[in-house]
N, C-alpha and C positions, 0 to 999 in steps of 0.2 A: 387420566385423560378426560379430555370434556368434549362434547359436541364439534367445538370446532378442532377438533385435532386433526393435523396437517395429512394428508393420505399416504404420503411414504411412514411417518408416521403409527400413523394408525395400523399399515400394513405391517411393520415390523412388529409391533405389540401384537398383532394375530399369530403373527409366526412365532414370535417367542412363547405366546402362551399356548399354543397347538403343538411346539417340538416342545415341551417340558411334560406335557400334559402324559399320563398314563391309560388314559382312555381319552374317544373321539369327545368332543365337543358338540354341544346344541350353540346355534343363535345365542338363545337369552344366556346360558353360562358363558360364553365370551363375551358380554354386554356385563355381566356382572363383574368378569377379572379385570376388564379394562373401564371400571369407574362408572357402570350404567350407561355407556354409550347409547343412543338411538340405534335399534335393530335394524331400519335402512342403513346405517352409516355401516354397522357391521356387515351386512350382507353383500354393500359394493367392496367392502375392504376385502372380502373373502372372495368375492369375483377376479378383483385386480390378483388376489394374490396366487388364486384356482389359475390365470393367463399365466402369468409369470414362470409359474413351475410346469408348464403344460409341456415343455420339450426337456425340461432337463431330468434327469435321473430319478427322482422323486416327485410324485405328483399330490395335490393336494383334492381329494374327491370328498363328497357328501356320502354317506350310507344311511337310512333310515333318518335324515332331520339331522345325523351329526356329521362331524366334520373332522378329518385325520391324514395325517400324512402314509402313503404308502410308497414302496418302493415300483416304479415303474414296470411294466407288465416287459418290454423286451430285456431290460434289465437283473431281472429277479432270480434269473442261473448264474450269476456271476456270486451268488451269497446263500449260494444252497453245497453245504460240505459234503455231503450227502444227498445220494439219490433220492425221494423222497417219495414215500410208497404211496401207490393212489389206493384211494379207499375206496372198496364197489361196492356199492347198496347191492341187496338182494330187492328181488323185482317186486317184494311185500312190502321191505323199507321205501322204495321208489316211489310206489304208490300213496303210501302214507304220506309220505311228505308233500309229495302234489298236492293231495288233498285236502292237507292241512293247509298249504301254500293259499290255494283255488280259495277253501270255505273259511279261513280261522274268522274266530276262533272256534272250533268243533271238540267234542266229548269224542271217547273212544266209541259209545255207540254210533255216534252219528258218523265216525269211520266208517265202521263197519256195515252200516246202512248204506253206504255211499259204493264198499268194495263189492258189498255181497256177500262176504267171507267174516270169518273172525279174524281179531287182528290181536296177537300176541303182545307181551310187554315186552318180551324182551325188542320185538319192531322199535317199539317206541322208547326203548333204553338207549340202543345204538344212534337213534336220531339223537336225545340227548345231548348225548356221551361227545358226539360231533360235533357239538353246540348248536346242532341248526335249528331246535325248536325249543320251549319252553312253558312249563304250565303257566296257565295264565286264569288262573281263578280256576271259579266253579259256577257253571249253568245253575240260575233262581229257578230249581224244580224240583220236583220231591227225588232223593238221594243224593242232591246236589254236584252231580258229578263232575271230574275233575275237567277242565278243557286246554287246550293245547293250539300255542300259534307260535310262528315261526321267528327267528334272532336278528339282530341285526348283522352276527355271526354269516346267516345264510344269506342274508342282503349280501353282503363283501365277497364270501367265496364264491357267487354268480354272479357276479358285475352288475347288481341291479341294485338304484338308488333308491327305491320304494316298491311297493307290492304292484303297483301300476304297470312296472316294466314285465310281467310275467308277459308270456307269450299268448298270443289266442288260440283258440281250437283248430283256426284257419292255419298260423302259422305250425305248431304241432305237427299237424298234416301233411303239410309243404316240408316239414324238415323229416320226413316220415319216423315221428319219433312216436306216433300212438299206433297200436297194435292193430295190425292187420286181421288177427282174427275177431279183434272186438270191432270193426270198421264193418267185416265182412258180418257181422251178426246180425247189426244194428240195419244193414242193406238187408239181410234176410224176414226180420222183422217186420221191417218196410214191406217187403213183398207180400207177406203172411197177411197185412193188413187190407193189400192192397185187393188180392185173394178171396176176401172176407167181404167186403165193401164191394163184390162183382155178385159174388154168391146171393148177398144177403137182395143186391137189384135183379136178377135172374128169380129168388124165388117170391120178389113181387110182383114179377112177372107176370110169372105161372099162378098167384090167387090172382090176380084181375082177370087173367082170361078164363080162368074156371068160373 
């Protein structure tokens, strides 16, 4: 294909090399199968062709920078033979992964500075094991220890097209999905200081008038 290739065109060459493909697609790898195309040219061909499947059974989405066909979200129990067992993180897994999610890439200590607690391996097996995180090097510091960021894996099974989409601290809250007794501490903290900061002007008080 060249430059000027036709957009219906162009859009079938994306489709055939995205339904052959065994894994998702970047940009520049479909610029390379279809003859070095222009990456603008690619990226409308991939818009038009994201429209096109957007109601019918199979849709065409981005995860992490690539590009793949999945099966439609109202869809997807019509091709499940089987019930299909949800997997529950333990509330140590949950948090690991948040905060892998939040800081990566982070070392297990720098977890563990973050929980408070120690954080076992096998936590960080089952994250794994799930595909949603992955080692991703080693911190330049004395013991060089291993660090950990999360898959594109975990992009797809949370509908999120980059790390951008995570949620904020605001929304969290609003979907009450952070713990009430860490909300409620964090308010007690606040008062303690607040407590502290009356105290500490009361007994300025009392040395000026002495």
């Amino acid at each position: 294909m060249t430059d000027d290739t036709a957009p219906d065109e162009l859009e079938r060459g994306l489709e055939a090399t995205l339904f052959a493909s065994d894994e998702p697609l970047t940009v520049e790898q479909l610029s390379a199968h279809l003859g070095d195309l222009e990456k603008s040219s690619i990226r409308e061909g991939l818009a038009a062709l994201q429209e096109h499947y957007a109601k019918r059974g199979v849709h065409l989405v981005e995860r992490g920078k690539r590009w793949h066909f999945e099966t439609a979200a109202d869809m997807a129990h019509l091709l499940r033979r089987e019930k299909e067992q949800v997997r529950r993180l333990s509330r140590a897994a949950t948090e690991v992964l948040a905060i892998i999610a939040y800081h990566e890439p982070v070392s297990r200590a720098e977890i563990e500075s973050i929980r408070g607690v120690q954080t076992s391996s096998g936590t960080l097996d089952v994250l794994m094991e799930a595909g949603w995180i992955k080692l991703a090097g080693r911190r330049e510091v004395p013991g060089r220890p291993v660090i950990y960021a999360t898959t594109n894996d975990f992009l797809d099974h949370f509908g999120l097209e980059s790390r951008r989409d995570l949620p904020g601290i605001d929304e969290l809250k609003a979907a009450g999905l952070l713990d009430p007794v860490d909300e409620a501490f964090e308010e007690a903290m606040g008062a303690q200081d607040c407590e502290a900061d009356e105290d500490a002007s009361e007994d300025a008080e009392e040395d000026a008038e002495s």
